[in-house]
N, C-alpha and C positions, 0 to 999 in steps of 0.2 A: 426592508428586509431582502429583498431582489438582489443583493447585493453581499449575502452572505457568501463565506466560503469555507466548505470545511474540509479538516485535516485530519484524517484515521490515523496512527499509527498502531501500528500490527509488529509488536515486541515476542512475540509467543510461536515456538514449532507449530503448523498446522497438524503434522501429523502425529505431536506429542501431546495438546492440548484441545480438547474436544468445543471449547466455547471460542475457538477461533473464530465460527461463521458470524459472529456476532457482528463484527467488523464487516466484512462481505455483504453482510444482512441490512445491517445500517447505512451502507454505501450505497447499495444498488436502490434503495429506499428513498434515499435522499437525491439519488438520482434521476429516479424516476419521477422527481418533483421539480424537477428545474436545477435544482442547486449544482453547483461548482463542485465537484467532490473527488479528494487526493487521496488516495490511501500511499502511507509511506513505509515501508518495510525495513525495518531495522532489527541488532540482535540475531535470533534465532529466525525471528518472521520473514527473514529473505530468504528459507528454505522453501517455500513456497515462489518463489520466483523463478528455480530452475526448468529449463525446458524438461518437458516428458514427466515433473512431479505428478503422480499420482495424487488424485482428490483436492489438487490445489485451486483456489478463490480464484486466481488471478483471472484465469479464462473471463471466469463469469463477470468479473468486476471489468473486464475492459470490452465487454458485449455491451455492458451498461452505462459505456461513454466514461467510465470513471478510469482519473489516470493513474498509475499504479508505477513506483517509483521503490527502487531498491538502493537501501545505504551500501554506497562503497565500501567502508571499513565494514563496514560486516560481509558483505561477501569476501574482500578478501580474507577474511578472520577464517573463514568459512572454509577456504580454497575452490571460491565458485570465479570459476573468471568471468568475463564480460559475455565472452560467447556461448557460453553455457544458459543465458536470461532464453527467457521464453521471449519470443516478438512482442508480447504484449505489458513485460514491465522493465523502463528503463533505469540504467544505471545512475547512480546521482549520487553527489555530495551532502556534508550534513549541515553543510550552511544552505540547502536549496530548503531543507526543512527548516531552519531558523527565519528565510525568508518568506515560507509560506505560513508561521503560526504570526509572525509579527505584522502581516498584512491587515489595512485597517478589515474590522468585518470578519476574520476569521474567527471561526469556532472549532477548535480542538478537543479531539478524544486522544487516550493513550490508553491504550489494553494492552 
């Protein structure tokens, strides 16, 4: 089991849908256990990526060792460039997620 890893992805506005923390909740949780833990931000869930967003996860989820990764085609859908990410979630392709759910051991959520 030491050898699990899991992969959040976070499809949902944070500051449009209130069960967002759920994801954050779950993260830092499983973080705090040892576990390997990705949250991937795709869709709308990369508004929360932006520097300076208000009430967004991300701070907390990368205080918590959890690494926190934002789909390119959605930011740029978005009009968020690269330099606009807060330090704490990086930009990434959506084969970097294809590669993290198809890892032996991975265990996946999608909210």
């Amino acid at each position: 089991m030491e050898d699990r890893r899991y992969v959040l992805i976070e499809s949902r506005d944070p500051f449009d849908s209130a069960d967002t923390w759920f994801v954050a909740d779950t993260a830092t949780a499983l973080r705090a256990r040892g576990r390997a833990v990705t949250v991937f931000l795709v869709q709308n869930g990369v508004l929360a990526s932006r520097a300076g967003a208000r009430l967004s996860h991300v701070p907390r989820l990368a205080e918590a060792g959890v690494t926190v990764l934002a789909d390119d085609f959605s930011l740029r859908e978005r009009g968020i460039e690269p330099s606009e990410l807060t330090g704490r979630a990086q930009e990434a392709p959506i084969d970097t997620l294809v590669d993290l759910v198809m890892r032996p051991g991975a265990i996946t959520i999608w909210h």
